[in-house]
Backbone as CSV, one residue per row, in Angstrom:
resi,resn,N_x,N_y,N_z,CA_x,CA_y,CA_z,C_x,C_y,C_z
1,UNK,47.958,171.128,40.765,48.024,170.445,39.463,48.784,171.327,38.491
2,UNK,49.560,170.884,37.845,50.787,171.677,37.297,50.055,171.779,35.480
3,UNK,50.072,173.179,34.869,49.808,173.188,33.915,50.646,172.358,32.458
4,UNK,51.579,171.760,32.690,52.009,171.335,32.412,51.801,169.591,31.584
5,UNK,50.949,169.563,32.788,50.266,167.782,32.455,48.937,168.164,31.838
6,UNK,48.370,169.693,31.080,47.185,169.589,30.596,47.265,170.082,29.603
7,UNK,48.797,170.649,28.851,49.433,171.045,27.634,49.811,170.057,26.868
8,UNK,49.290,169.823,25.680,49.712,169.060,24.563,51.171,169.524,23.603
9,UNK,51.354,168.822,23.088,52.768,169.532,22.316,52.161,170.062,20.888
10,UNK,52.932,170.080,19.716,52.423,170.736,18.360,52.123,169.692,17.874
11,UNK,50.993,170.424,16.814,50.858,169.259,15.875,51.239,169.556,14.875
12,UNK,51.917,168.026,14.264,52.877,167.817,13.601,52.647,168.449,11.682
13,UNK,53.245,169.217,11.241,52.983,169.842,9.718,52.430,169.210,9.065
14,UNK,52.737,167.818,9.076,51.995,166.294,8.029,51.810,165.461,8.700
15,UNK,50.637,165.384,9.153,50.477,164.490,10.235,50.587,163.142,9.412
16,UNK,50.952,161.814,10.032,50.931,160.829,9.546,49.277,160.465,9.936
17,UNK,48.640,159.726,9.229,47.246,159.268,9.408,47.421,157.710,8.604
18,UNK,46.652,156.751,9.351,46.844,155.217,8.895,44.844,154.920,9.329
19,UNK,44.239,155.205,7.516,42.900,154.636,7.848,42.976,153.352,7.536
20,UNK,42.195,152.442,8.363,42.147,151.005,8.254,40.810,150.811,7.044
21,UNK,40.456,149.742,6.658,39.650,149.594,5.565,39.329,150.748,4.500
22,UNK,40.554,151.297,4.075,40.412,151.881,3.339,40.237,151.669,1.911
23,UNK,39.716,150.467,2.062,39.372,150.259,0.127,37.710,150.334,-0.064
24,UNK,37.052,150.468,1.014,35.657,150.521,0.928,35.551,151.791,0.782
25,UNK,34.463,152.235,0.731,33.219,153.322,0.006,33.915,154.564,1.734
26,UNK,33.733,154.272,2.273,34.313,155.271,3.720,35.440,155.306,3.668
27,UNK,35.913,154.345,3.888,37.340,154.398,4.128,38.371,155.044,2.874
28,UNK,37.927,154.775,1.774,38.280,155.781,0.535,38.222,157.290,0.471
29,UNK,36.929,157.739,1.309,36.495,159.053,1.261,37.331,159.417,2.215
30,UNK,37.693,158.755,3.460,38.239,159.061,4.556,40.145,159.879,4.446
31,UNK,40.132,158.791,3.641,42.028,158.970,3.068,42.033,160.378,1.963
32,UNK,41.185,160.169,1.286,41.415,161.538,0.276,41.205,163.060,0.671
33,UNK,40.095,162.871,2.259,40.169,164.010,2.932,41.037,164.463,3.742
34,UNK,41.393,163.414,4.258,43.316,163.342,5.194,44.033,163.941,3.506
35,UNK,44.293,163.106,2.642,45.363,164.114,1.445,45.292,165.325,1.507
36,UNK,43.594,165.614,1.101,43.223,167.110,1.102,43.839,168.173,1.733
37,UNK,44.007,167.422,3.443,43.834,168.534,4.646,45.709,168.211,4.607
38,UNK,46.530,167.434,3.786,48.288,167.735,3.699,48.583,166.634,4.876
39,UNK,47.704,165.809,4.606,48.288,164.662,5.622,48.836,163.627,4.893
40,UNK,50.216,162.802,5.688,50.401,161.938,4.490,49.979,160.599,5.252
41,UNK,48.648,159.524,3.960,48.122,158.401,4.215,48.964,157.194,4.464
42,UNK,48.322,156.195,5.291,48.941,154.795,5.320,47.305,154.302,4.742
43,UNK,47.037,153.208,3.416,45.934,153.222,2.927,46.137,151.835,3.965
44,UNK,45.241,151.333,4.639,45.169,149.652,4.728,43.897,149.240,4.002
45,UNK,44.445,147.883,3.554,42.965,146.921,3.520,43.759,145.542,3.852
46,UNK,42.581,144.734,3.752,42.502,143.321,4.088,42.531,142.269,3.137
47,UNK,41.813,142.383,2.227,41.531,141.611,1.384,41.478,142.467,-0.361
48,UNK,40.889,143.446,-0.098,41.255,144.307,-1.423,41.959,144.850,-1.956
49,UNK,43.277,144.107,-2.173,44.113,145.158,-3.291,44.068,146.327,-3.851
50,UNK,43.312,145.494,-5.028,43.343,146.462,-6.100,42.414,147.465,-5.944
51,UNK,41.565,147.448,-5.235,41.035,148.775,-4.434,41.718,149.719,-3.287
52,UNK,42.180,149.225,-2.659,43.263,149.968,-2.180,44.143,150.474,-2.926
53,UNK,45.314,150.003,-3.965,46.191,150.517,-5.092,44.814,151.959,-5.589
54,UNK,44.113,151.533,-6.052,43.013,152.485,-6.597,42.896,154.084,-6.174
55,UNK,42.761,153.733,-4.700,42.782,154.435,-3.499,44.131,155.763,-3.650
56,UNK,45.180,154.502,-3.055,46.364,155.104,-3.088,46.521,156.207,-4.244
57,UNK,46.297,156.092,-5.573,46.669,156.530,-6.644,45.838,157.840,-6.979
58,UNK,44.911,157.651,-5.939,44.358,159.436,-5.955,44.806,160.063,-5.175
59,UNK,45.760,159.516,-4.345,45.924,160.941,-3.121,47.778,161.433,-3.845
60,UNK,47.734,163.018,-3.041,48.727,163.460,-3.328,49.983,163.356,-2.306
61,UNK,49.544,163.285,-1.272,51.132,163.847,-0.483,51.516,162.169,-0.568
62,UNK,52.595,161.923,-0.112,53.670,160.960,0.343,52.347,159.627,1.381
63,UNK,52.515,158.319,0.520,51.560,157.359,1.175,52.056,156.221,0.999
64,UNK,51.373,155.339,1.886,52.009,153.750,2.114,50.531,152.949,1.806
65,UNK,50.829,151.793,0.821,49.830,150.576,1.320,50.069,149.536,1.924
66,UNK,49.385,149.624,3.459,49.587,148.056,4.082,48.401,147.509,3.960
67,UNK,48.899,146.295,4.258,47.858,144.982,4.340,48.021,144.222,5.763
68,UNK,46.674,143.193,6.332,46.749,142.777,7.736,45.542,142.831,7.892
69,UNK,45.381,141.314,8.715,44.333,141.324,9.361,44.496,141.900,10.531
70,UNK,43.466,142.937,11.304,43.464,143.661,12.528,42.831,142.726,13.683
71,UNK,42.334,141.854,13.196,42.217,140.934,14.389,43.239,140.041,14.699
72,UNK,44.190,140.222,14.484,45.702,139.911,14.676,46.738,140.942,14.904
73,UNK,47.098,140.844,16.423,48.388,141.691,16.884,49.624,141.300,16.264
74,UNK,50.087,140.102,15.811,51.389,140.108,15.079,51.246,140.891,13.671
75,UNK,50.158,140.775,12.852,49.440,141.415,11.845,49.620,142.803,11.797
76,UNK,49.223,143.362,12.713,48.727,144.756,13.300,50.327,145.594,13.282
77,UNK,51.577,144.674,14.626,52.466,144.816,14.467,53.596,145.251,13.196
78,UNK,53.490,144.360,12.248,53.942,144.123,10.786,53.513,144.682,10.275
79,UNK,52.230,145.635,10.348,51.681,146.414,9.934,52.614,148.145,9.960
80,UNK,52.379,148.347,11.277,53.023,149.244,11.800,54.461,149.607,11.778
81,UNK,55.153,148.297,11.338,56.277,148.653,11.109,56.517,149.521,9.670
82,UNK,55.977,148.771,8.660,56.214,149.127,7.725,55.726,150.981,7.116
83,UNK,54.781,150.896,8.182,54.982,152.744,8.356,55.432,153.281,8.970
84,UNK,56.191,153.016,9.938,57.083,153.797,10.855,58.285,153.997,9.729
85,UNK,58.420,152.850,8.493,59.770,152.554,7.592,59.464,153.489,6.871
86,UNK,58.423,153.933,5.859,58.212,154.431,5.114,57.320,156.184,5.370
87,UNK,57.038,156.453,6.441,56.130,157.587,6.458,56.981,158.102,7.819
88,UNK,57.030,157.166,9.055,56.972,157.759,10.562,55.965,157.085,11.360
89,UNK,56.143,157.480,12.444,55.061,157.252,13.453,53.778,157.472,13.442
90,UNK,52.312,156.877,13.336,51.299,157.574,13.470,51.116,158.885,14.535
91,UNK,50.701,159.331,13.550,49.794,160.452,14.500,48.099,160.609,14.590
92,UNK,47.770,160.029,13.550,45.647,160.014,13.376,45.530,158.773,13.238
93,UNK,44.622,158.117,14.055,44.450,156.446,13.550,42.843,157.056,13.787
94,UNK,42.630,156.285,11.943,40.754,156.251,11.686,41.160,155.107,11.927
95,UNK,39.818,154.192,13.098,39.481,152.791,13.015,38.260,152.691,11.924
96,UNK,38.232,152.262,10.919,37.324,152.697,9.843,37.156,150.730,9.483
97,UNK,37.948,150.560,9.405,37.934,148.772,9.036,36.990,148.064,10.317
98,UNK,35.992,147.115,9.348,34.770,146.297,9.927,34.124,145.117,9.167
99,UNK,33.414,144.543,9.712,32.989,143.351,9.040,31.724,143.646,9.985
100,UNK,30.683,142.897,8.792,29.091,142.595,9.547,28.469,141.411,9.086
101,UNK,28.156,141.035,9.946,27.417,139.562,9.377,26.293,139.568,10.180
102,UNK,24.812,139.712,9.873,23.869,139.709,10.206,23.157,138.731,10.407
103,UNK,22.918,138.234,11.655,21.433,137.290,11.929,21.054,137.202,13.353
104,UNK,19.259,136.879,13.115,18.877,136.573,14.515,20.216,135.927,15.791
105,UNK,20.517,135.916,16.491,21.033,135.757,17.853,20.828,133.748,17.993
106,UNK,19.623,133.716,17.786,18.819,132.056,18.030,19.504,131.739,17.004
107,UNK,19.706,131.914,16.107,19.951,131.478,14.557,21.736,131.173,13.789
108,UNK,22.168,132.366,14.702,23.955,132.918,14.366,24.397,131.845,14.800
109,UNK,25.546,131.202,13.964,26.723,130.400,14.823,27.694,131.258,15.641
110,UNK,28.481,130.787,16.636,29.087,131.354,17.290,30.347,131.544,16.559
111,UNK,30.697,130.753,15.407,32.093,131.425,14.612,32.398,132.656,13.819
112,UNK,30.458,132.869,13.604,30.293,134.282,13.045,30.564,135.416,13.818
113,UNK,30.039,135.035,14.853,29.365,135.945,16.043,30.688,136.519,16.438
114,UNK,31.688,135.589,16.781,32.557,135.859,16.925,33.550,136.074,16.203
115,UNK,33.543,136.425,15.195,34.445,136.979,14.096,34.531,138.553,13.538
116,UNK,32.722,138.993,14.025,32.466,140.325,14.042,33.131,141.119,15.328
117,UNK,33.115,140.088,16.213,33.442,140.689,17.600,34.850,140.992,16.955
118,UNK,36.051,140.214,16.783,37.482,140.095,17.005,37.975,140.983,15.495
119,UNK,36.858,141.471,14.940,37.572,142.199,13.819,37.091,143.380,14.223
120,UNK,36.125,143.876,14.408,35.301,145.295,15.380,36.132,145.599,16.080
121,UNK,35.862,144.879,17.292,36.299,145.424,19.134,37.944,145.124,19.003
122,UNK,37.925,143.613,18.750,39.805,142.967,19.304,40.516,143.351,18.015
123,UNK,40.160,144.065,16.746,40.681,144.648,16.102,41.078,146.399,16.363
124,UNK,40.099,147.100,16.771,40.366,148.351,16.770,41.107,148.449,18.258
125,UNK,41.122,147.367,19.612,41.934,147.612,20.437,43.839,147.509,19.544
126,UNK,44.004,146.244,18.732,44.861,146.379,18.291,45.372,147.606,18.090
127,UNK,44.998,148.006,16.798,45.706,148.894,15.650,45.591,150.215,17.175
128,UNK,44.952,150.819,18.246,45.173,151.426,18.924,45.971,151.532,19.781
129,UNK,46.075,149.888,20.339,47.072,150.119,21.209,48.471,149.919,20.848
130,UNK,48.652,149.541,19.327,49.929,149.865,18.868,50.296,151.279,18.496
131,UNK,49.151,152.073,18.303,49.492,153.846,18.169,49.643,154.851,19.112
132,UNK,48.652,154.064,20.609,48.767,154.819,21.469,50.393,155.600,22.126
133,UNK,51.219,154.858,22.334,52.359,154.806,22.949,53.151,156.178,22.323
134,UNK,53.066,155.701,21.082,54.300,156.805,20.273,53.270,158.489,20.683
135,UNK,51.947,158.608,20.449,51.247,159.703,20.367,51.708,160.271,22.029
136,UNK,51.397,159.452,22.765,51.492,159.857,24.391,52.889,160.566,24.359
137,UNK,53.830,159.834,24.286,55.467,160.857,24.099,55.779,161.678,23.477
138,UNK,54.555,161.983,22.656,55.073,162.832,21.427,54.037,164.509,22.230
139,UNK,52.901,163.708,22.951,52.446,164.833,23.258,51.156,164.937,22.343
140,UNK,51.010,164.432,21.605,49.670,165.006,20.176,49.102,163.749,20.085
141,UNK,47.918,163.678,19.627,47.443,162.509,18.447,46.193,162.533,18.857
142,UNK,45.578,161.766,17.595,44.236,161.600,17.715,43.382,160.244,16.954
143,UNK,42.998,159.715,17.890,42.085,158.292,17.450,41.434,158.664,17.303
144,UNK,40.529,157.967,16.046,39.004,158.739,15.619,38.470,157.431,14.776
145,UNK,37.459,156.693,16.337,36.805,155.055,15.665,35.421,155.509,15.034
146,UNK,35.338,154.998,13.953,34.285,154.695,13.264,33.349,153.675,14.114
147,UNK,32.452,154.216,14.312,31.111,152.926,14.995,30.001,153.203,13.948
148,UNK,28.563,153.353,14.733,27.739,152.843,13.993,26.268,153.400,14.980
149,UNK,24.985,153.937,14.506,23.528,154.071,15.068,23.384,152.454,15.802
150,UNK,24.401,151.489,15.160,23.594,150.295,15.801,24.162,149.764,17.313
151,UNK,24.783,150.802,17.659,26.162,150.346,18.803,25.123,151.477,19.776
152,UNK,24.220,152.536,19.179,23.341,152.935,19.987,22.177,153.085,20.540
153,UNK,21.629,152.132,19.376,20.099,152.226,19.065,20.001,150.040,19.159
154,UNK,18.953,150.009,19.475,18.600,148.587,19.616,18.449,148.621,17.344
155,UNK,19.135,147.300,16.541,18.756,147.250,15.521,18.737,145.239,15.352
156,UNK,17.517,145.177,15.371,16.951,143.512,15.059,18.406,142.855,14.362
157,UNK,18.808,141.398,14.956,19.400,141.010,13.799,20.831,141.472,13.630
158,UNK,21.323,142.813,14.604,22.809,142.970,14.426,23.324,143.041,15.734
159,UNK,22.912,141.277,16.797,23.496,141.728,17.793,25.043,141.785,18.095
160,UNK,25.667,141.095,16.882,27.281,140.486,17.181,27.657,142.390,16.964
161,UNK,27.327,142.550,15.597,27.631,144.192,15.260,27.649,145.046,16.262
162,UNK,26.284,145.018,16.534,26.079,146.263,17.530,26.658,145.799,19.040
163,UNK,26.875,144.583,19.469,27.820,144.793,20.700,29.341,145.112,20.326
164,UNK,29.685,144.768,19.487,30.738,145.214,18.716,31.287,146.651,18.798
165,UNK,30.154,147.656,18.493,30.376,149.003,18.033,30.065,149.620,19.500
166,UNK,29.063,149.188,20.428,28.821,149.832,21.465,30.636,149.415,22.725
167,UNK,30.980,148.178,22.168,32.505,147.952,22.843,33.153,149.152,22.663
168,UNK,33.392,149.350,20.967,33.761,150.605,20.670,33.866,151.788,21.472
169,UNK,32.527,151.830,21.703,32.169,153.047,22.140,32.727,153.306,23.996
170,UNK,32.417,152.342,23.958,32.647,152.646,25.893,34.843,152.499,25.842
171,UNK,35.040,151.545,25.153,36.621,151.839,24.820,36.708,153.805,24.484
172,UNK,36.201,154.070,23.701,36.459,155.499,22.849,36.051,156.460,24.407
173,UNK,35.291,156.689,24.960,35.515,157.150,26.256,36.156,157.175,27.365
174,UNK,36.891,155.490,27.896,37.596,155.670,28.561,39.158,155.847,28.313
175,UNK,39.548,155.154,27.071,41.175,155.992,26.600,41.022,157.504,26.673
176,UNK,39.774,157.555,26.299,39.721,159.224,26.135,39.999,160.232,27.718
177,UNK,39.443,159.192,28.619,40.600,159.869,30.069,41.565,159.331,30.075
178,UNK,42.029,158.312,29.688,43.274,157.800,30.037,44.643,158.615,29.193
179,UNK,44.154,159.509,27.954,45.067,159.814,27.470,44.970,161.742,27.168
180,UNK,43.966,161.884,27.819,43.702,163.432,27.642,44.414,163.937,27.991
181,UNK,45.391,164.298,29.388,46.255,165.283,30.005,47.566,164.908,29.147
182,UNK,47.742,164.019,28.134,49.226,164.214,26.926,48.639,164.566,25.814
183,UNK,47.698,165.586,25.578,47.261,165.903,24.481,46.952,165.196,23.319
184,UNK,46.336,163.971,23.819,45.761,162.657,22.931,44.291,162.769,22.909
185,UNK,43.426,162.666,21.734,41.947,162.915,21.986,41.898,161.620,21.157
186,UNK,40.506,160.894,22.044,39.714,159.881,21.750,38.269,160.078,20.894
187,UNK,37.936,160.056,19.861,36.364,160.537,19.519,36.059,159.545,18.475
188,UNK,34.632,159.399,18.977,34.130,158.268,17.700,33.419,159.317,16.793
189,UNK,32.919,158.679,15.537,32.502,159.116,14.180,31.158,158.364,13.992
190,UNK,30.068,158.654,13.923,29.185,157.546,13.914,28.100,158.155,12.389
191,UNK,28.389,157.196,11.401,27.909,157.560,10.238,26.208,156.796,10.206
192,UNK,25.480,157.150,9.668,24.004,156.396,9.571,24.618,155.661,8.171
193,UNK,23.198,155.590,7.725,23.369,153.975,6.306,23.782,155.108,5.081
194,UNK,24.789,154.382,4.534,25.572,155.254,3.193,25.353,154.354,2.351
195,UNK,25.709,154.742,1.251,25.829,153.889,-0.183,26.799,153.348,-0.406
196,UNK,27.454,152.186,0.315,29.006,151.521,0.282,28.307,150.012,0.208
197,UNK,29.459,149.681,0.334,29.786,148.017,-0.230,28.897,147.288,1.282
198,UNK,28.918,147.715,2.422,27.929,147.503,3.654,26.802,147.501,3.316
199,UNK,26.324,147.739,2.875,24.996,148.530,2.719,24.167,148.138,1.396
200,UNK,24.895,147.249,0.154,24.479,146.879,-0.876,23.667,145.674,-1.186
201,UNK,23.793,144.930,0.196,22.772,143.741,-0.018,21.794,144.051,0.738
202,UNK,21.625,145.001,1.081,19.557,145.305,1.708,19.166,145.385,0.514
203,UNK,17.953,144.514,0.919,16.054,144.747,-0.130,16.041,146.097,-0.023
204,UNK,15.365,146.019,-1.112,14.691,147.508,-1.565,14.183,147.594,-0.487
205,UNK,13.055,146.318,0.199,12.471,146.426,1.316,12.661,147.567,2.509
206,UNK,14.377,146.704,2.740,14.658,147.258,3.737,15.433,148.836,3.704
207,UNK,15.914,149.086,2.479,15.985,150.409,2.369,14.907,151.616,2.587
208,UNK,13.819,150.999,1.871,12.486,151.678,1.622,12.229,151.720,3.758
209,UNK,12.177,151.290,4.352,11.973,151.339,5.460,13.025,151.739,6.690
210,UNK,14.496,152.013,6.215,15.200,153.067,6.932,15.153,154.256,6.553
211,UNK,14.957,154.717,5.199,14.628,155.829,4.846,13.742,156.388,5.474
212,UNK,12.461,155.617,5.708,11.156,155.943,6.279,11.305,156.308,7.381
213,UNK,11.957,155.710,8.325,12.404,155.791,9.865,13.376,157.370,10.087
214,UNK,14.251,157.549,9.018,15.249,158.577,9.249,14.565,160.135,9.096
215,UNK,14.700,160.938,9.811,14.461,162.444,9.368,15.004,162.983,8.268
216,UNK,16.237,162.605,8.216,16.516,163.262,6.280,16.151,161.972,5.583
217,UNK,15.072,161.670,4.831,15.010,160.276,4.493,15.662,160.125,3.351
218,UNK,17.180,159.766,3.658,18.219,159.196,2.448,19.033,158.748,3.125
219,UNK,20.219,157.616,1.954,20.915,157.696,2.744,22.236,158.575,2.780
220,UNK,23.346,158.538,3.016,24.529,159.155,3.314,25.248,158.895,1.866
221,UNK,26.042,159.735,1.842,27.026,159.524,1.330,28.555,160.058,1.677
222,UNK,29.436,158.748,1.593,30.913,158.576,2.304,31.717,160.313,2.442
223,UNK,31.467,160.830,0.998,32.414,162.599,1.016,31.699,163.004,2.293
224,UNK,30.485,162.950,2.616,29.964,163.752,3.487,30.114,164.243,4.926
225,UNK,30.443,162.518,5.054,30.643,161.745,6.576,32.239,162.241,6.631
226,UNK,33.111,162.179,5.442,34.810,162.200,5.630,35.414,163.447,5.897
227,UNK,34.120,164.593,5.972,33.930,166.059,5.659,34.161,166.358,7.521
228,UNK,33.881,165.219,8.130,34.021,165.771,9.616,35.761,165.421,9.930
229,UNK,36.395,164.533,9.577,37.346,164.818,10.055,38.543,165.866,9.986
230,UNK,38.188,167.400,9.502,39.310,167.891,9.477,38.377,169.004,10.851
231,UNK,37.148,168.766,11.547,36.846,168.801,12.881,37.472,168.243,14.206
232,UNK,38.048,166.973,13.457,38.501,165.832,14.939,39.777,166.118,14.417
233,UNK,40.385,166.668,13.306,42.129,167.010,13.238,41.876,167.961,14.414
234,UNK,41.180,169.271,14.064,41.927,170.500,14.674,41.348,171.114,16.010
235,UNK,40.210,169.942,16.472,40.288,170.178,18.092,40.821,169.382,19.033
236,UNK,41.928,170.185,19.885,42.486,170.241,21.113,41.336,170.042,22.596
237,UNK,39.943,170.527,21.862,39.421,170.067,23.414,38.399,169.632,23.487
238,UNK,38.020,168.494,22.341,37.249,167.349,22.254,37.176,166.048,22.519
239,UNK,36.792,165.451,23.514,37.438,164.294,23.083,36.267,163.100,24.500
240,UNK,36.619,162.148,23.864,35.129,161.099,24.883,34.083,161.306,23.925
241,UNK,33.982,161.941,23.040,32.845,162.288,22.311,32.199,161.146,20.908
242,UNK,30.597,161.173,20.952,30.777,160.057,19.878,29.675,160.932,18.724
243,UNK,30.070,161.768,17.719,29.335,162.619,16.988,29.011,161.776,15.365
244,UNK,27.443,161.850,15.539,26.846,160.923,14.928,26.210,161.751,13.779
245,UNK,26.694,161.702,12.188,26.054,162.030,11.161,25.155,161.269,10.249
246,UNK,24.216,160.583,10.859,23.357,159.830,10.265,21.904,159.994,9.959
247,UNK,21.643,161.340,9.422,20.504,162.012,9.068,19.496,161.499,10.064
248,UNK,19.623,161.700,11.484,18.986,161.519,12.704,18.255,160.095,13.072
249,UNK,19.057,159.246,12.551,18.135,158.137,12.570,18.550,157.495,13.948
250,UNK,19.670,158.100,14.610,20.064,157.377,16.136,18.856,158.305,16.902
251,UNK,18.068,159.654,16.831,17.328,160.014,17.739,15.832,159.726,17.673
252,UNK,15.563,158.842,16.565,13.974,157.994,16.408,14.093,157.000,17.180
């Protein structure tokens, strides 16, 4: 076996990075820590503008805003072009963009059910497998999907979600052999319950009772969680991995 096929190339001075839902409460924190660390952003959102513009207007190095639905490959495509025009090629794709729609299983229509699926799973295959290609030739890159405690833990009520995120997950392991010997790392991010726009229509109820459940009993907040990726920038020999900061509530 030739050392050759287990050497990655350099990584690149400014890496290009394209977080998806970046107008939410994560995905905001996510982009300003990529600025931080001299990366230059592609902000996406979907539906939020002027939160995205928002976004954009705090970071410093050189950035793009696209728009696109990710459960659409022509979308995804048109997407991608317009940063290859304006920035370059990816080099970091956060899958950070999601949708949740919660209900019993007996109860869910199947247009829901399936809408979480194709923006989750048939979204983050998108926006990946349009990044994969350029990273493999180049030698470098790094996917880094956002999932979820519920893709690992049984949670009442989020089965479209949590098969969703556990798709995620078994995807995030096997690219992760498929692309390791070109110095491509696969790793998921798995945040517990934060204070974002997700997370704002639970009852007190139900807050009062994940807190209860969690060992740090609070919840997260987005700087905290965005604090790991300049971990998944600068290791070379991580990767299949799904590292979960959710004040231990995936090990109750």
């Amino acid at each position: 076996m030739s050392s050759d096929n287990q050497v990655g190339g350099p990584r690149p001075e400014q890496p290009v990075v394209l977080v998806t839902g970046a107008s939410g409460g994560l995905g905001q924190a996510l982009a300003m820590e990529f600025d931080s660390l001299g990366c230059r952003v592609a902000v996406h959102y979907n539906s939020a503008e002027a939160q995205a513009r928002a976004v954009q207007e705090k970071l410093h190095n050189d950035s793009v805003l696209v728009t696109g639905d990710v459960a659409s490959w022509d979308a995804v495509t048109e997407m991608y072009e317009r940063i290859s025009e304006h920035l370059g090629a990816i080099d970091v794709l956060v899958n950070n963009g999601a949708i949740r729609k919660d209900s019993l299983m007996a109860m869910q229509s199947p247009e829901s059910w399936r809408q979480v699926i194709e923006t989750n799973l048939l979204g983050t295959f998108h926006t990946t497998r349009a990044a994969i290609p350029a990273m493999l030739r180049k030698r470098w890159g790094r996917v880094i999907n956002v999932v979820s405690p519920s893709g690992l833990i049984a949670t009442s009520g989020q089965t479209a979600y949590s098969a969703s995120k556990a798709g995620v997950i078994g995807m995030t392991r096997t690219l992760a052999a498929e692309c390791g010997r070109r110095g491509v790392t696969v790793n998921a991010l798995s945040p517990g319950f934060m204070e974002t726009t997700m997370t704002k229509d639970l009852s007190a109820k139900a807050t009062d009772a994940i807190k209860d459940k969690t060992p740090i009993p609070r919840f997260g907040v987005p700087e905290e969680v965005a604090r790991s990726a300049a971990f998944f920038l600068d290791s070379d020999y991580m990767t299949g991995q799904v590292i979960s900061i959710d004040g231990g509530v995936s090990i109750t």
